[in-house]
C-alpha positions as CSV (number, residue, x, y, z in Angstrom):
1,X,-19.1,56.5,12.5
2,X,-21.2,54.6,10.0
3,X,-18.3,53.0,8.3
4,X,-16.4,52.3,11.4
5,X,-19.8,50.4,12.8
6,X,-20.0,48.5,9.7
7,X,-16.5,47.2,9.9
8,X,-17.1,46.5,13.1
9,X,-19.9,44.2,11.8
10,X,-18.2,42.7,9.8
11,X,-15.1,41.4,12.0
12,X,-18.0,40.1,14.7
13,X,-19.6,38.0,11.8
14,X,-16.2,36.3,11.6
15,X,-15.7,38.5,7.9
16,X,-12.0,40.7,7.0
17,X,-11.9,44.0,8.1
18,X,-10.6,45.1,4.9
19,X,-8.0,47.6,6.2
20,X,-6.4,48.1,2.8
21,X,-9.7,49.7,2.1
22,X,-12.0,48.7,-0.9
23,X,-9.6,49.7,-3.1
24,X,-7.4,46.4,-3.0
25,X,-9.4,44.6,-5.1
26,X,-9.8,48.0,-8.0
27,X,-6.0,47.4,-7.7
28,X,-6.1,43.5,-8.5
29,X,-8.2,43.9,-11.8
30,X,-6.2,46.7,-12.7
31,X,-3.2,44.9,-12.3
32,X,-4.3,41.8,-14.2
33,X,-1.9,40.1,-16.4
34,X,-3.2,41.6,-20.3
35,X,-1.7,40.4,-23.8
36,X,1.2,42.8,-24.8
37,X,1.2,44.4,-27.7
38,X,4.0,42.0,-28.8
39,X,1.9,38.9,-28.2
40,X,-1.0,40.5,-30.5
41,X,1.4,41.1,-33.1
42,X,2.3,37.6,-32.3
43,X,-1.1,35.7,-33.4
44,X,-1.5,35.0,-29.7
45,X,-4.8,32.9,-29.5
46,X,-7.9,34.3,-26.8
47,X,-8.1,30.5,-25.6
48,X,-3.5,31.4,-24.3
49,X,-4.8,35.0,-23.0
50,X,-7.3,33.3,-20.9
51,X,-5.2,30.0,-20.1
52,X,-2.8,32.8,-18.2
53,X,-4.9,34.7,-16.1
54,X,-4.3,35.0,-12.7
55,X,-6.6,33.9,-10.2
56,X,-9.6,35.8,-9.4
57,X,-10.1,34.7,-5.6
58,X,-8.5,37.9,-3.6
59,X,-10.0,41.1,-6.3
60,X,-13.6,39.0,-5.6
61,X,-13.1,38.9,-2.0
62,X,-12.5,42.1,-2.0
63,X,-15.7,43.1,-4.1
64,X,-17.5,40.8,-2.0
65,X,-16.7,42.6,1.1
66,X,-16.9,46.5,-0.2
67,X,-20.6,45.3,-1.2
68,X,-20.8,43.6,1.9
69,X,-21.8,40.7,0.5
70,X,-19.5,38.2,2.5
71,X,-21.9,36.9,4.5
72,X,-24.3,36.2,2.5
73,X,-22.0,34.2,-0.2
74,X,-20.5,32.6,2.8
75,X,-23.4,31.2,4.0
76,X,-24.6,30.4,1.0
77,X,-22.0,28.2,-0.4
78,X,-22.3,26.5,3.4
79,X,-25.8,25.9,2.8
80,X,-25.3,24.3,-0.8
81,X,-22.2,22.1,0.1
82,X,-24.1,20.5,3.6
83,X,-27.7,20.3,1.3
84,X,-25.7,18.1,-1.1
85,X,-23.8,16.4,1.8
86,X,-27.1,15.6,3.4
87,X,-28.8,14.1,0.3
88,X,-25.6,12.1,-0.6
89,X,-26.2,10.6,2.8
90,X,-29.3,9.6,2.5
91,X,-29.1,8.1,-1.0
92,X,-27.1,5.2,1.0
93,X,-30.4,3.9,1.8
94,X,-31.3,3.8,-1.4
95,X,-31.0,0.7,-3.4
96,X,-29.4,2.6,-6.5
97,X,-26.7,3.7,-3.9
98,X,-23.6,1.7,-2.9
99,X,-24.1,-1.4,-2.6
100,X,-20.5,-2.5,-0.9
101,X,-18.9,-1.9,1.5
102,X,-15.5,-0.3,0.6
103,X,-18.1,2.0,-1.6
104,X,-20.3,2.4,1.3
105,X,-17.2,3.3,3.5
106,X,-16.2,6.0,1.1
107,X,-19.5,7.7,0.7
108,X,-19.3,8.1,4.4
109,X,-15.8,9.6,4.5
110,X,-16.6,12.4,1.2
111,X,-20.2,13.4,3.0
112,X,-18.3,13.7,6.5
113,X,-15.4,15.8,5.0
114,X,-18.1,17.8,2.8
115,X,-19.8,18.8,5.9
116,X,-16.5,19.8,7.3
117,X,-15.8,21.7,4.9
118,X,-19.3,23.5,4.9
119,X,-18.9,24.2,8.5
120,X,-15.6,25.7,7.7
121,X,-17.6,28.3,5.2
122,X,-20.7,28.6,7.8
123,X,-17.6,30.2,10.5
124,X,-15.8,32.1,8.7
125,X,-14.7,33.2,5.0
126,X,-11.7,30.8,4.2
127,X,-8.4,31.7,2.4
128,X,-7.6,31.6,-1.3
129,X,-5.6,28.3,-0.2
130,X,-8.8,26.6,1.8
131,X,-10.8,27.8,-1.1
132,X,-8.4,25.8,-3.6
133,X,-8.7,23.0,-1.0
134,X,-12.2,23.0,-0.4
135,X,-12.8,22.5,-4.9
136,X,-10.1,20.1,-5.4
137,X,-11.4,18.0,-2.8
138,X,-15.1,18.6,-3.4
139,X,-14.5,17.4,-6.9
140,X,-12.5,14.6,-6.0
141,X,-15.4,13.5,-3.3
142,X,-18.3,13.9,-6.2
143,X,-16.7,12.1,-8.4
144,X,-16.1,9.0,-5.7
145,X,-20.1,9.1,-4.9
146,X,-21.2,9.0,-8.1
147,X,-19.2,6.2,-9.2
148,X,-20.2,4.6,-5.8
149,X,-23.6,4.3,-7.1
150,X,-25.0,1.0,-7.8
151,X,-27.6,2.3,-10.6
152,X,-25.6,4.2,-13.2
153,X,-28.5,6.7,-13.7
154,X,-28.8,7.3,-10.4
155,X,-24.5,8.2,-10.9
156,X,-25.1,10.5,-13.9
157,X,-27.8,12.5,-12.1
158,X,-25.3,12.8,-8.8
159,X,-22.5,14.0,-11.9
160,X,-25.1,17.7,-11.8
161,X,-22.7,18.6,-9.1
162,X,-19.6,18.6,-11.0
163,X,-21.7,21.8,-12.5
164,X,-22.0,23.6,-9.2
165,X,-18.5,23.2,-8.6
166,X,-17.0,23.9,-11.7
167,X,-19.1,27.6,-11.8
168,X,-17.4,28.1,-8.7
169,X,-13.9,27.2,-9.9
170,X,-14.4,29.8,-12.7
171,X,-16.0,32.4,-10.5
172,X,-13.0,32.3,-8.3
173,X,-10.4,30.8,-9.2
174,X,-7.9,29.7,-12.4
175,X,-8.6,28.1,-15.4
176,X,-6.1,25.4,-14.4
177,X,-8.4,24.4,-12.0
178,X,-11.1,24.7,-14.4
179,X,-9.8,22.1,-16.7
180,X,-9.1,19.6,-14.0
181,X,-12.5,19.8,-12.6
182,X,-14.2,19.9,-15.9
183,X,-11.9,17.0,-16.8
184,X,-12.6,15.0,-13.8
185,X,-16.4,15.2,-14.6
186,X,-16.3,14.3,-17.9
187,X,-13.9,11.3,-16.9
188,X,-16.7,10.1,-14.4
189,X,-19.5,10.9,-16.9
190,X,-18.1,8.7,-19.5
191,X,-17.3,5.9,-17.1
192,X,-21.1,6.0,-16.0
193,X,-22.8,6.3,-19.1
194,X,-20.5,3.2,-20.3
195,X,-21.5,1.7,-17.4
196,X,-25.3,2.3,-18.2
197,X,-24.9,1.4,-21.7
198,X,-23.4,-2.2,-20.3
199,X,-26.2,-2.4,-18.1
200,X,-29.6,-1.7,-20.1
201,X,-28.2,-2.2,-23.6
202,X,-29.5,1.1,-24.3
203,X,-26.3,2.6,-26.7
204,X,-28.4,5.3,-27.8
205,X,-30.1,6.6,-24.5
206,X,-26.9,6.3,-22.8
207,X,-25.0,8.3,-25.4
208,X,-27.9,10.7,-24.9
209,X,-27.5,11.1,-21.1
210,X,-24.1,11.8,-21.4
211,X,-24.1,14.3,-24.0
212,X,-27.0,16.2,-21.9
213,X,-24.8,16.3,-18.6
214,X,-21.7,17.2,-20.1
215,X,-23.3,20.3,-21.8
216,X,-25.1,21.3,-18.0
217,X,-21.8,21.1,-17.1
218,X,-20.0,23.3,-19.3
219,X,-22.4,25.8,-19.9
220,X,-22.6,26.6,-15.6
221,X,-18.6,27.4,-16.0
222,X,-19.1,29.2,-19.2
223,X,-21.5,31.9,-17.9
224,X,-19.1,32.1,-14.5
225,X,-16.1,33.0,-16.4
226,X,-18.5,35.5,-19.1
227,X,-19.4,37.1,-16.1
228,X,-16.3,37.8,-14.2
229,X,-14.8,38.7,-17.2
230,X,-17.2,41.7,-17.8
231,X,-17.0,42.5,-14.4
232,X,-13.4,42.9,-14.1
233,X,-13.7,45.2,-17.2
234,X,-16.4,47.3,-15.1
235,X,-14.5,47.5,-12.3
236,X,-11.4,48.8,-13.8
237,X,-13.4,51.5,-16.1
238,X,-15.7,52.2,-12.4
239,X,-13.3,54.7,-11.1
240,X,-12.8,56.9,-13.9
241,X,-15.0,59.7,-15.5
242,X,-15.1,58.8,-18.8
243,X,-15.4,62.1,-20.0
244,X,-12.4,64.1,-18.0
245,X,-10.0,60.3,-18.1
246,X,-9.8,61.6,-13.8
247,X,-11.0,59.7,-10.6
248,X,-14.5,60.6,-10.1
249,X,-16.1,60.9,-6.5
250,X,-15.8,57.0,-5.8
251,X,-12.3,56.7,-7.4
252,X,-11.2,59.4,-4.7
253,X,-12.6,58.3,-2.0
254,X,-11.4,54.5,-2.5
255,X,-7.3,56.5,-3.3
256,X,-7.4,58.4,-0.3
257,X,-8.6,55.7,2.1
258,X,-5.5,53.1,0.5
259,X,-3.4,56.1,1.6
C-alpha cells in the first residue's frame, strides 16, 4: 500500500510512474557501452572510451525517481534557470547592459524563452529530447546576453553561467554536447576578454579574467562527469553481494518487480 501511495504521489506531482520498476535505470548502467577487450589490446585512449559513452539522461531519471528525488531536481533546476532569467532582465537597466536596440531586443527574447523553459521544468519533468532542447538553447541564449553587454566585464561575469550549464550537460547528457557547450563559452569568453583588452588597454588583466573563467568553467563539468562516473560503477556493483557474486535483498526485489 505504501508503494502504491507513493507512486501515486508521484503521478499527481506531474512525475513518471516508473512502471518498468526501479530497475530500468540498474539495467541502463549495466548495459553501458564498455571498451572490449580488442580495443584495450588496441591502445584505445580513455579520452575515445569516454568520447563514446552513451547518454546518461534516462539510467538518471530513473535513479532520480527510485530515490524520489524528481521533484526536488525539477524544481530546482526551475528555480535556477528563472533566478538567472530574472537577473538577466534586470541588468537591461543597467548601463553595462545593452545598449542597442537589436541587442536589447535579443536579451528580451533569450530571458522570455528561458522563463519558458523554466516553467516547462516547474510542471513537469521533461523528456531526454526537451532536456537536449532546453541546454542547446540555454547555451545559445547565454552566450547572446553576454555578448549583448555594453561593459565587457560585466559580459565575462554573465559567461559564470556557461558553468552551470555545462555541469548539467555532463551530469545528464553526452559528451558531444559537452564539447559544444564548453566550446561555445570559451568562444564567447575570448571574444569578451578581447573586447575588454580593446577597451581598458589592460593585456594583462584581461588575459587574467579569461584564464580565471575558463578554469570555473571547466572544473563545474569536470566534477559532473567524476561523479556520474563513480556512480554508474556503484550502481552496477549495488545489486550484487560481493561475497556470494548473487542478487542480494535489493537486487531481488528490483528483478522480480521488472518481471
Amino acid at each position: 500500500m505504501r508503494t502504491n501511495d507513493a507512486s501515486n504521489s508521484r503521478e499527481a506531482d506531474g512525475e513518471p510512474a516508473c512502471r518498468e520498476g526501479h530497475s530500468r535505470w540498474f539495467q541502463a548502467v549495466k548495459t553501458r557501452a564498455a571498451p572490449s577487450p580488442d580495443e584495450m589490446a588496441c591502445g584505445m585512449s580513455r579520452l575515445a572510451v569516454w568520447w563514446r559513452q552513451p547518454d546518461h539522461y534516462d539510467w538518471l531519471t530513473g535513479y532520480l525517481a527510485s530515490r524520489d528525488l524528481h521533484k526536488f531536481v525539477r524544481l530546482f533546476v526551475a528555480a535556477t534557470t528563472a533566478t538567472l532569467s530574472a537577473i538577466t532582465l534586470a541588468m537591461t537597466w543597467s548601463p553595462a547592459g545593452p545598449d542597442r536596440a537589436v541587442t536589447y531586443i535579443a536579451v528580451l527574447l533569450s530571458v522570455a524563452w528561458s522563463m519558458a523553459m523554466a516553467l516547462l521544468w516547474a510542471r513537469r519533468w521533461p523528456t531526454r529530447r526537451q532536456s537536449i532542447c532546453y541546454a542547446v538553447t540555454a547555451v545559445a541564449c547565454t552566450a547572446v546576453v553576454c555578448l549583448s553587454y555594453s561593459d565587457a566585464l560585466f559580459g565575462l561575469i554573465a559567461c559564470m553561467t556557461f558553468a552551470v550549464l555545462a555541469g548539467y550537460v555532463a551530469f545528464f547528457h553526452r559528451a558531444t554536447l559537452l564539447l559544444l557547450t564548453l566550446a561555445v563559452a570559451a568562444a564567447t569568453t575570448l571574444a569578451l576578454a578581447i573586447k575588454l583588452s580593446a577597451s581598458s588597454g589592460d593585456v594583462v588583466g584581461a588575459a587574467c579574467v579569461f584564464v580565471g573563467v575558463t578554469a570555473a568553467m571547466g572544473s563545474l563539468p569536470f566534477v559532473s562527469h567524476t561523479l556520474v562516473h563513480f556512480l554508474g560503477v556503484d550502481v552496477m556493483d549495488s545489486d550484487v553481494d560481493p561475497l556470494c557474486g548473487v542478487l542480494n535483498r535489493r537486487g531481488f526485489y528490483r528483478s522480480a518487480g521488472h518481471l
